[in-house]
The first five atom37 places (N, CA, C, CB, O) and aatype in JSON, in Angstrom:
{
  "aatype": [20, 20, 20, 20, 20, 20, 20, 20, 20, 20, 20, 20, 20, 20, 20, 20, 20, 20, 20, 20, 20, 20, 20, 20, 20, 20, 20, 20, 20, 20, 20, 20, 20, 20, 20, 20, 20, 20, 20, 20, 20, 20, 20, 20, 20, 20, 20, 20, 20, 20, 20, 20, 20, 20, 20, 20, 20, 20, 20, 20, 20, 20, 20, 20, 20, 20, 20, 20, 20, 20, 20, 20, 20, 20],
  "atom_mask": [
    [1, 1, 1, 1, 1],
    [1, 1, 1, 1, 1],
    [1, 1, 1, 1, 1],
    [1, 1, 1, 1, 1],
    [1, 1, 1, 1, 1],
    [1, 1, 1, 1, 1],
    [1, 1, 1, 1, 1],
    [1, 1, 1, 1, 1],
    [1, 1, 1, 1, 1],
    [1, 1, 1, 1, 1],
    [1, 1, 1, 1, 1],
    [1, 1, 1, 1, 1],
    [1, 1, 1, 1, 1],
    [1, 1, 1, 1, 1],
    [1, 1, 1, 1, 1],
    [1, 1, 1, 1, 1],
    [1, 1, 1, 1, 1],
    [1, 1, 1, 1, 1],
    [1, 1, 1, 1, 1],
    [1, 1, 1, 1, 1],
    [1, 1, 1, 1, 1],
    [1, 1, 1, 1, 1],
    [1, 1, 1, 1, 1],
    [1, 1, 1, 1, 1],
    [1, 1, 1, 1, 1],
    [1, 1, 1, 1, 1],
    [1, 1, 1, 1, 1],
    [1, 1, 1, 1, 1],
    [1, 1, 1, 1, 1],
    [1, 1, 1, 1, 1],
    [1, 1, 1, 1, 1],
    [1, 1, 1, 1, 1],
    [1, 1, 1, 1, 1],
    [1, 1, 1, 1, 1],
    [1, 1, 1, 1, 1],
    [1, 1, 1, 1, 1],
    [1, 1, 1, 1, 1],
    [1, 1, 1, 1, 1],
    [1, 1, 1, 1, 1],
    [1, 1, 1, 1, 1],
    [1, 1, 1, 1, 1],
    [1, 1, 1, 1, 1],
    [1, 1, 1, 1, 1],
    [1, 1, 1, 1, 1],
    [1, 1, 1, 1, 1],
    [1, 1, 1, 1, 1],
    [1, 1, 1, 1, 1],
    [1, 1, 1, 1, 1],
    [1, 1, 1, 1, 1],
    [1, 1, 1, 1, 1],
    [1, 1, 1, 1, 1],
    [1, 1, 1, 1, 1],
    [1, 1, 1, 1, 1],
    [1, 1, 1, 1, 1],
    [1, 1, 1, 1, 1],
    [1, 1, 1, 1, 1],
    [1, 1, 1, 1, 1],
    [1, 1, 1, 1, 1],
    [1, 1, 1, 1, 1],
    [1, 1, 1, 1, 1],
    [1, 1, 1, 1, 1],
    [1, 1, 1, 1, 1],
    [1, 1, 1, 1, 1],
    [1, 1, 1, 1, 1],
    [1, 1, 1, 1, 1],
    [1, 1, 1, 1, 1],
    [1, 1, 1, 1, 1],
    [1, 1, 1, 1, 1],
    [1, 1, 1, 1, 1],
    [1, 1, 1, 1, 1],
    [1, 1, 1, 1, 1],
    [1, 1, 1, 1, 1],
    [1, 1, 1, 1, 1],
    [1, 1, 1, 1, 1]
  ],
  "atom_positions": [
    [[24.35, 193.1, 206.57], [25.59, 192.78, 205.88], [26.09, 191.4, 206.26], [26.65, 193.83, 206.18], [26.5, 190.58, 205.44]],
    [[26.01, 191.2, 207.72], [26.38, 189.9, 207.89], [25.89, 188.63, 207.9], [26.73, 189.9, 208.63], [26.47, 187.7, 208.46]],
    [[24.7, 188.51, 207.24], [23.75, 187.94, 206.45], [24.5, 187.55, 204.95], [22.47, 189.02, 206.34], [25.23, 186.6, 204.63]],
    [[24.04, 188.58, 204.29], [25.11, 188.63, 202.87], [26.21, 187.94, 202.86], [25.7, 189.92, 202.54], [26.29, 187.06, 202.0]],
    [[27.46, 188.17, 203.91], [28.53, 187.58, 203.73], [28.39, 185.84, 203.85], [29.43, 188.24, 204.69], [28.82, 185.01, 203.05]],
    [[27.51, 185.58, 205.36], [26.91, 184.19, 205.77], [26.42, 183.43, 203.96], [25.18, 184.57, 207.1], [27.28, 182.66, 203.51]],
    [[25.42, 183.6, 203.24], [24.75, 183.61, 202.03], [26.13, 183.26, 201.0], [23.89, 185.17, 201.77], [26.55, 182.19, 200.57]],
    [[26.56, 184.55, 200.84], [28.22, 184.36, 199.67], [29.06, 183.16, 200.27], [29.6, 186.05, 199.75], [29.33, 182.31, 199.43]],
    [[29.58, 182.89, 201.65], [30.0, 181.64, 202.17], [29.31, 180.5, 201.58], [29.84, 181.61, 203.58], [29.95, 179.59, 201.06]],
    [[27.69, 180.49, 201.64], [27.14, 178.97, 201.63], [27.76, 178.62, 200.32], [25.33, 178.73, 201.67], [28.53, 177.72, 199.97]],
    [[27.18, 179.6, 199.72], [27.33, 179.26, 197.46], [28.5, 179.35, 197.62], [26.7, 180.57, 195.85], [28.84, 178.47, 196.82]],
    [[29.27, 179.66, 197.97], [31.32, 179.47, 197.76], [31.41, 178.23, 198.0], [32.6, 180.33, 198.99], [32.11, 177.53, 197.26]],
    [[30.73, 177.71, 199.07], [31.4, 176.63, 199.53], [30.87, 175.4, 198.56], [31.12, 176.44, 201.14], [31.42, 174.3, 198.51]],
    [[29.92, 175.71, 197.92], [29.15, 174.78, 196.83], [29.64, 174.78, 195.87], [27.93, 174.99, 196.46], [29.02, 174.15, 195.03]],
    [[31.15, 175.51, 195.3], [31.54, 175.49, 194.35], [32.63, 174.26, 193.91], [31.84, 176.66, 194.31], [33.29, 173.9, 194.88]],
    [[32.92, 173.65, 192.83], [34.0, 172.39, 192.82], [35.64, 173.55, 193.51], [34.24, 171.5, 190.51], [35.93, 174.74, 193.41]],
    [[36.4, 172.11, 194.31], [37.19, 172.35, 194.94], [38.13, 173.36, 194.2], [37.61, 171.26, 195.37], [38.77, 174.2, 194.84]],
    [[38.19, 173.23, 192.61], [39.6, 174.3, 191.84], [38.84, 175.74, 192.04], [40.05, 173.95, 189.64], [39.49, 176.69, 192.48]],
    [[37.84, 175.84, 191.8], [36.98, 176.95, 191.86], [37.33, 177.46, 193.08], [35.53, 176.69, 191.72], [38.04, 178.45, 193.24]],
    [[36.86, 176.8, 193.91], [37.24, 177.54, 195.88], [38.58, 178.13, 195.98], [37.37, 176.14, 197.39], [38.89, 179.14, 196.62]],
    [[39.5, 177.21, 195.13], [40.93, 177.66, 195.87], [41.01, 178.83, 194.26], [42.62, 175.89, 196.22], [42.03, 179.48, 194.49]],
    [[40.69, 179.13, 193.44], [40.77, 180.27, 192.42], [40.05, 181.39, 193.57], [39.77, 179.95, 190.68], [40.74, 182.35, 193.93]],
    [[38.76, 181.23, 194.1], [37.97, 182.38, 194.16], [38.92, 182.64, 195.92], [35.85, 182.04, 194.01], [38.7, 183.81, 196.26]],
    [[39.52, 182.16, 196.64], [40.25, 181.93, 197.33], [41.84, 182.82, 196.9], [40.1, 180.49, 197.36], [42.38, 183.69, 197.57]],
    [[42.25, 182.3, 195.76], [43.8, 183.12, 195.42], [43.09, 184.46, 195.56], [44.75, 182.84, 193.61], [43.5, 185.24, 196.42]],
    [[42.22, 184.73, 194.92], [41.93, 185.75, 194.07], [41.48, 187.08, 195.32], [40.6, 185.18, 192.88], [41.75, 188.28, 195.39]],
    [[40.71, 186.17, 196.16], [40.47, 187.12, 197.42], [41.84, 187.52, 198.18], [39.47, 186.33, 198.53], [42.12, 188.71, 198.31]],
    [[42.48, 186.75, 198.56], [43.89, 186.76, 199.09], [44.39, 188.0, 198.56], [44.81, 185.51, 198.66], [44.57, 189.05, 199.19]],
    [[44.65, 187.68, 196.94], [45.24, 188.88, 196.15], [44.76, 190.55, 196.8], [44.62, 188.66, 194.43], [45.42, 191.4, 197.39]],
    [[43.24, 190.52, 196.33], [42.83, 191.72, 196.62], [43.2, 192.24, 198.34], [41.27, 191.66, 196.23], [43.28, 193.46, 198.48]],
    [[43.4, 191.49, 199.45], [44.16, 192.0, 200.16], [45.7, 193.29, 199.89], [44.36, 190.84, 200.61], [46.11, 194.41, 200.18]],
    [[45.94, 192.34, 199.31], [47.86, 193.48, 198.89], [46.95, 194.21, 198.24], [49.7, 192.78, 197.59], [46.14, 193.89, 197.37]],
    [[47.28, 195.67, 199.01], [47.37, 196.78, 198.28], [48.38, 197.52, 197.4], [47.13, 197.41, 198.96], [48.25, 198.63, 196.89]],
    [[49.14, 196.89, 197.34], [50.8, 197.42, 197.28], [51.22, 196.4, 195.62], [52.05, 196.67, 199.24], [50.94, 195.25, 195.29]],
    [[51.79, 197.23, 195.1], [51.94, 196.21, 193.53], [53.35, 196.28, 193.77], [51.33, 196.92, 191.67], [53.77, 197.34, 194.23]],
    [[54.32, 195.18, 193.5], [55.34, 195.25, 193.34], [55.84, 195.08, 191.65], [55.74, 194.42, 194.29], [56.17, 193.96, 191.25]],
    [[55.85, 196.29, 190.73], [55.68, 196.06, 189.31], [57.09, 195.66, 188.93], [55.11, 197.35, 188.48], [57.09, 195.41, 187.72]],
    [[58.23, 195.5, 189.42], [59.16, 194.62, 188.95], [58.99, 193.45, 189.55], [60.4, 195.03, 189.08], [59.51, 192.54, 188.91]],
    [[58.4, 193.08, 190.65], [58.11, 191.59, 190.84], [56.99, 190.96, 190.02], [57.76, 191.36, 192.26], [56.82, 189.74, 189.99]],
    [[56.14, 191.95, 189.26], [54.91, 191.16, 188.77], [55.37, 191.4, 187.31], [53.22, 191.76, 189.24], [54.78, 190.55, 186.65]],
    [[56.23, 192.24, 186.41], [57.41, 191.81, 185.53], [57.73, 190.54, 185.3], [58.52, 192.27, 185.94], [57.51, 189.93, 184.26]],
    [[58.49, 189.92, 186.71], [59.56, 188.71, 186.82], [58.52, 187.97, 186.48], [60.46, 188.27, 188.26], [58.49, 187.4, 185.39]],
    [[57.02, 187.86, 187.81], [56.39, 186.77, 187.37], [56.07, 186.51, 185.93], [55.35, 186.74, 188.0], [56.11, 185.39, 185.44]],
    [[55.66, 187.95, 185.05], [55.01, 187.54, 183.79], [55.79, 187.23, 182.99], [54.25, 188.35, 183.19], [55.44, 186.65, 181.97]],
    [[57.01, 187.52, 183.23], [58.37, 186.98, 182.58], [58.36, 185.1, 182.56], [59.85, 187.67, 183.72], [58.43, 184.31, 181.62]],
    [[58.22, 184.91, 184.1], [58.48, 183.2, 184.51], [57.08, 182.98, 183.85], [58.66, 182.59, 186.53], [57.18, 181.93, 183.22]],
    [[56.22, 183.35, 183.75], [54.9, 181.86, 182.91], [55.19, 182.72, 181.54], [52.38, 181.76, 183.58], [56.33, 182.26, 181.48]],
    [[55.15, 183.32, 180.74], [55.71, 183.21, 178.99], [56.69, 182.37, 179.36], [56.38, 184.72, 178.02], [56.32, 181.43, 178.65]],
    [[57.82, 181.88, 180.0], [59.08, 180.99, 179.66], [58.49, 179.61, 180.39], [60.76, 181.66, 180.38], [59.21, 178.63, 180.24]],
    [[57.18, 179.41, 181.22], [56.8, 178.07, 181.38], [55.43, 178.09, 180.71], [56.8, 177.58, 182.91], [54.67, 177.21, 181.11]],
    [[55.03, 178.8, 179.91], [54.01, 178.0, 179.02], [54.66, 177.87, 177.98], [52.67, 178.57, 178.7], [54.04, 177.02, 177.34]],
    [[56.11, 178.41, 177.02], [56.48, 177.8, 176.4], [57.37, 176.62, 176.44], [56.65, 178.43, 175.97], [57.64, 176.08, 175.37]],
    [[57.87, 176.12, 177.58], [58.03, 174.57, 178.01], [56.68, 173.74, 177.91], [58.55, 174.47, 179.6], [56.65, 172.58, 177.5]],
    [[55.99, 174.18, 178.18], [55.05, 173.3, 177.81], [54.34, 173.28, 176.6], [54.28, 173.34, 178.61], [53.59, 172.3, 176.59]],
    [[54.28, 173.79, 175.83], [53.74, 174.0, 174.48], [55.09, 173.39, 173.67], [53.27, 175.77, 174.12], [54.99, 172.96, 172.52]],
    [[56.31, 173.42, 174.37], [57.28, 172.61, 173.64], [57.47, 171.54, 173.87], [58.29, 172.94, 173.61], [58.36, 170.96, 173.26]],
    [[56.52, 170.72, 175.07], [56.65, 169.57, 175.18], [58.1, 169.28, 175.82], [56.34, 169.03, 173.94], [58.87, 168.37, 175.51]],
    [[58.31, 170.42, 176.91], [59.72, 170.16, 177.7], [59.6, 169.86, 179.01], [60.64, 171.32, 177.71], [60.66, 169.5, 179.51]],
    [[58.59, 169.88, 179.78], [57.63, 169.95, 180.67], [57.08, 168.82, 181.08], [56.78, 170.66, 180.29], [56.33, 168.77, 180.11]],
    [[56.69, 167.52, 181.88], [55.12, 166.88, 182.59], [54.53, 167.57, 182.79], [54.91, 166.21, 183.73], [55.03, 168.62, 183.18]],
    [[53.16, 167.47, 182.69], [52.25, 168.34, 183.41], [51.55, 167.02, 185.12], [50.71, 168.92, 181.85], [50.99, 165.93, 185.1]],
    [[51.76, 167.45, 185.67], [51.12, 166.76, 186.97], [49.3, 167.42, 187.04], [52.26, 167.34, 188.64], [49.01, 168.6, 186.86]],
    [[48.49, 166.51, 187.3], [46.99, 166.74, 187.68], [47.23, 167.29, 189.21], [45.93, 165.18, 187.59], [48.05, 166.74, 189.95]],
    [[46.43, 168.44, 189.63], [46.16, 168.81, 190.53], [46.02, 168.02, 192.04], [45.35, 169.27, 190.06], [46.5, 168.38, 193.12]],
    [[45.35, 167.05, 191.79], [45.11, 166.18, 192.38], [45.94, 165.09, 192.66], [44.29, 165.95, 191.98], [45.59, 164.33, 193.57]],
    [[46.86, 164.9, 192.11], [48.33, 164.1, 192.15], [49.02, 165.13, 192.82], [49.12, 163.64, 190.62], [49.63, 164.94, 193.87]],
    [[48.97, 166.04, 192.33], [50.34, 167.04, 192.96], [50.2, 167.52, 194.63], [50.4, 168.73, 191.95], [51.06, 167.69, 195.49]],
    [[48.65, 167.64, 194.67], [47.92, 167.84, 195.98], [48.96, 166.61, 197.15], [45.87, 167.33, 195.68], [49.8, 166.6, 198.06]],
    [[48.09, 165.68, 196.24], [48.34, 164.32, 196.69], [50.28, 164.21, 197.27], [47.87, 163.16, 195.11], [50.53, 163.6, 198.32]],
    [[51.17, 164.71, 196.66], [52.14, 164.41, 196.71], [52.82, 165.21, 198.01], [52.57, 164.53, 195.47], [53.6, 164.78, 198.87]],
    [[52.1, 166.82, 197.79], [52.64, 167.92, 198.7], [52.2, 167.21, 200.08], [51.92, 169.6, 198.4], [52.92, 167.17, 201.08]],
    [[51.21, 166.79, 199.99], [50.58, 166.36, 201.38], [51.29, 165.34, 201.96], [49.16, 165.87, 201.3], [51.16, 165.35, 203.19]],
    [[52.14, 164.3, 201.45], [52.91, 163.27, 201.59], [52.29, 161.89, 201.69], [53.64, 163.53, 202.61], [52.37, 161.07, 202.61]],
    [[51.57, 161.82, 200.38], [50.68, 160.73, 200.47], [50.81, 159.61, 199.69], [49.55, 161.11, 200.29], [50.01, 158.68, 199.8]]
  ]
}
């Protein structure tokens, strides 16, 4: 088994950087066992009301890589 996991590491790590941090959220996620269905409500509530800012052109969109760039204080 701990072979396997070693193996799934190498090819993860070969993946482009948005990919790592997706396959990364995504593992995180499957940790919580626990659903909070009025908090995951609110969220699906908050992106329908920010993808239509952005489809209305109310919005910047910042590149990943700028925004990276910014959080980091660069």
């Amino acid at each position: 088994m701990k072979q396997n996991i070693a193996e799934i590491l190498k090819e993860a790590l070969k993946l482009p950087q948005e990919a790592r941090a997706a396959l990364a959220g995504t593992l995180l996620d499957s940790l919580d066992e626990t659903v909070d269905r009025d908090a995951e409500l609110a969220w699906e509530a908050e992106i329908v009301t920010r993808l239509k800012e952005i489809d209305q052109g109310k919005v910047k969109l910042v590149p990943w890589v700028e925004a990276r760039a910014k959080i980091a204080g660069q």
